[in-house]
C-alpha positions as CSV (number, residue, x, y, z in Angstrom):
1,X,0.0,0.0,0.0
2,X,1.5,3.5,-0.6
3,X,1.7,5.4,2.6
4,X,0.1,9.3,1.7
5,X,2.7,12.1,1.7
6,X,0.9,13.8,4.4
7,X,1.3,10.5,6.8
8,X,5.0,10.4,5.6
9,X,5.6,13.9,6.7
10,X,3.6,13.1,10.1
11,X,5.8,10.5,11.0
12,X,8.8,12.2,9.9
13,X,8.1,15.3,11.7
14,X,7.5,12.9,15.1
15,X,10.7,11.7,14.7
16,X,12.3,15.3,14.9
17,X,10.4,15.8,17.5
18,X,11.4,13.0,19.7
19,X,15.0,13.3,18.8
20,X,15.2,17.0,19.8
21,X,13.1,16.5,22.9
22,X,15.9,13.7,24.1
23,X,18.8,14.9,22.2
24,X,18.6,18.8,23.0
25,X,18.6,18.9,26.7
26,X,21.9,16.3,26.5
27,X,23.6,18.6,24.4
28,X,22.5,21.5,26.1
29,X,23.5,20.0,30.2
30,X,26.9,18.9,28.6
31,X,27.5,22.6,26.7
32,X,26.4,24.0,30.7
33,X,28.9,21.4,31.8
34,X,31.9,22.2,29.8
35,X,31.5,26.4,30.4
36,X,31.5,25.0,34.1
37,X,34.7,22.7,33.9
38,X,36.4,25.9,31.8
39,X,35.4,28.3,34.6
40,X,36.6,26.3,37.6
41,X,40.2,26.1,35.6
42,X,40.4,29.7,34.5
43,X,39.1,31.5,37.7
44,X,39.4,31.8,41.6
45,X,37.0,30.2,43.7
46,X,36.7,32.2,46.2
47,X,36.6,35.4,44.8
48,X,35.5,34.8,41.3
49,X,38.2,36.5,39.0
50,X,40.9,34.7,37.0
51,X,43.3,32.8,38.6
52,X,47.0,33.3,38.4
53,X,47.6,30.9,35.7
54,X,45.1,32.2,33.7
55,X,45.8,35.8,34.1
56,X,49.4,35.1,32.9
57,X,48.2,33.9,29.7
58,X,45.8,36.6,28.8
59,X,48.3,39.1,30.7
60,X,51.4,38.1,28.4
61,X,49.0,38.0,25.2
62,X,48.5,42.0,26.3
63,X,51.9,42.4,27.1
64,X,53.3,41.1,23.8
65,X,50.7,43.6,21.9
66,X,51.4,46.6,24.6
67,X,55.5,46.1,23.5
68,X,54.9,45.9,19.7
69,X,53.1,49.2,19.9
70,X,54.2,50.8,21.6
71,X,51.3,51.5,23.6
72,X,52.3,51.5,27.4
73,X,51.0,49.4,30.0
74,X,51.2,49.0,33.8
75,X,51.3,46.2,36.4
76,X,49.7,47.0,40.0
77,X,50.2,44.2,42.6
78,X,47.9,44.4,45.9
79,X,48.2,43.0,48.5
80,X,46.1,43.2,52.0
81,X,47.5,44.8,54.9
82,X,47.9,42.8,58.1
83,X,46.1,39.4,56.0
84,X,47.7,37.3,58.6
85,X,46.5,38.9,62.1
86,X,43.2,39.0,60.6
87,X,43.5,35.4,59.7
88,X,44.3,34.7,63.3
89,X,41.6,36.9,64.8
90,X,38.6,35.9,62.8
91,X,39.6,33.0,60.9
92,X,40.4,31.7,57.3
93,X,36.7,32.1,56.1
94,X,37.1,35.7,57.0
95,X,39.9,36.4,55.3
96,X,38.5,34.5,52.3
97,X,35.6,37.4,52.8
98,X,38.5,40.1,52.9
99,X,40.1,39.3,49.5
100,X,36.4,38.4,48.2
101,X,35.6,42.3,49.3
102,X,39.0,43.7,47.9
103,X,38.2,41.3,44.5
104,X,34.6,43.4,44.4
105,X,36.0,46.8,45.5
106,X,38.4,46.5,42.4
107,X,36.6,45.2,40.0
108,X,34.2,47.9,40.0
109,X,36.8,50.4,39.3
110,X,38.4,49.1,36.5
111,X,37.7,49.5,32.7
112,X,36.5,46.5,30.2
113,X,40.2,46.2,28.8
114,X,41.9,45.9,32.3
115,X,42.8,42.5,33.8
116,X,42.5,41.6,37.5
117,X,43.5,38.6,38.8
118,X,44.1,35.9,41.9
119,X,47.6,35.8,43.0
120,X,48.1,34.8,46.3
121,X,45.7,34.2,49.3
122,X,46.3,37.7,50.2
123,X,46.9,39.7,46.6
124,X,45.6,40.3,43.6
125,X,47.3,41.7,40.4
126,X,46.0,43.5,37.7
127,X,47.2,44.8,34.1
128,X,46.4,48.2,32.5
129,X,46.7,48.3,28.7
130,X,47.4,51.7,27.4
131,X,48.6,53.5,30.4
132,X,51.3,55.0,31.6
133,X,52.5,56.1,34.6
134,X,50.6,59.0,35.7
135,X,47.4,57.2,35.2
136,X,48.4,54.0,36.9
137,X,49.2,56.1,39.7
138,X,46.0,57.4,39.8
139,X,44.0,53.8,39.1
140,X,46.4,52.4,42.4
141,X,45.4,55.4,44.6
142,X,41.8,55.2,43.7
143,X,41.5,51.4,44.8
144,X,43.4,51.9,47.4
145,X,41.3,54.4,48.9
146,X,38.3,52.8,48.0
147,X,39.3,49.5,50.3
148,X,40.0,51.9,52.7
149,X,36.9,52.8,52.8
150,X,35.3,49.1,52.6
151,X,34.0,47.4,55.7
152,X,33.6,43.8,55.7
153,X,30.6,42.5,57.8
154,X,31.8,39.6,60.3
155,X,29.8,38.2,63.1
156,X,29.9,41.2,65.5
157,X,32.8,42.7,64.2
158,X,33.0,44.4,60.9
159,X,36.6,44.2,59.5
160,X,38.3,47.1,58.6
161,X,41.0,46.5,55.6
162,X,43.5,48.1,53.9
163,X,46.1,47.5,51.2
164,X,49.1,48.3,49.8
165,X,49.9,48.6,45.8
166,X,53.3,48.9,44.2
167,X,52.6,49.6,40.2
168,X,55.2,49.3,37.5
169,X,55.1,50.8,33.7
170,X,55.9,48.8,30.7
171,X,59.8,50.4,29.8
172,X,62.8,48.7,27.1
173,X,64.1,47.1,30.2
174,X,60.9,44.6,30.2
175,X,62.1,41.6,27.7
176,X,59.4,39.4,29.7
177,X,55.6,39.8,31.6
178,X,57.6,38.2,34.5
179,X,60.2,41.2,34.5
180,X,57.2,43.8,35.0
181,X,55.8,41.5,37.2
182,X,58.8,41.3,39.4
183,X,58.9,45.2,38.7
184,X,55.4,45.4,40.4
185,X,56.4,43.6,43.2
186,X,59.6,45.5,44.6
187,X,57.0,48.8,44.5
188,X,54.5,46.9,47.0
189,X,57.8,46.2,49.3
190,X,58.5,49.3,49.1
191,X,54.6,50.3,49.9
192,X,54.9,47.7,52.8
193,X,58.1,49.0,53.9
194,X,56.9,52.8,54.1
195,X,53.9,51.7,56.6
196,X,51.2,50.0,54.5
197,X,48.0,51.7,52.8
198,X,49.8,53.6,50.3
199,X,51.1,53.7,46.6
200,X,54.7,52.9,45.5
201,X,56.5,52.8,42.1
């Protein structure tokens, strides 16, 4: 018997159907899976910003771009004040809640280009494309005073925190991300070394 092409279509069309209704929602939990495996390698549980690994490679990416224009470019390394006695005081889930607070404080500063990232338990790091000294300057004294002006709520006690920021500007003498890195560094020593909550070059 010939089937009608109506009954053909019917049938086909049921078949879409029923694969899409069973196929889609696989394809759509393992796509939600995947972004979730990329996030948890690329960013910082705690606070939610790239991790240090991954802030290298989109840093140096930057970096390399920065150099062959000429364009300028600045590292700021943060680091909270006193991470340890309040670690002691209140505990590791409150200093987790510091660097959270310090993670939100900058990231709401900082323009679309700008990287911030995880470093260390206690500091963050971020890169500014296109700038040079004078305005990395004033990007490090802006976030430092608007930490200083953060509270973080804890049990009874609201924590007060500070930090301190050494910034370095992309020169000739930086054959390597790591060498303005290291750069960046020696400046927050020096911020640490001149009594904390304050910018050094």
């Amino acid at each position: 018997a010939v089937v009608p092409p109506q009954r053909v279509l019917q049938s086909v069309a049921g078949a879409v159907a029923i694969f899409l209704g069973t196929t889609l929602p696989v394809l759509q939990e393992l796509s939600v899976a995947r972004l979730r495996a990329r996030k948890v390698a690329t960013h910082d549980a705690n606070t939610g910003i790239v991790n240090r690994r991954h802030f290298t490679q989109l840093a140096f990416r930057e970096w390399e771009r920065c150099r062959r224009y000429r364009s300028g470019a600045a590292m700021l390394m943060i680091e909270t004040d006193h991470f340890a006695a309040v670690q002691e005081e209140f505990g590791k889930e409150a200093g987790n809640a510091v660097i959270r607070s310090i993670a939100l404080a900058c990231d709401g500063m900082l323009r679309r280009p700008d990287l911030l990232g995880h470093q260390t338990d206690e500091a963050l790091v971020v890169f500014l494309p296109h700038t040079d000294m004078l305005g990395a300057v004033d990007v490090a004294e802006r976030l430092r005073a608007v930490v200083a002006q953060t509270r973080v709520a804890w049990t009874k006690h609201p924590i007060r925190i500070t930090v301190s920021v050494g910034v370095a500007t992309l020169g000739d003498q930086h054959l390597s991300l790591n060498s303005l890195i290291l750069d960046a560094e020696s400046a927050l020593h020096a911020a640490q070394s001149a009594g904390r909550n304050c910018v050094r070059t």
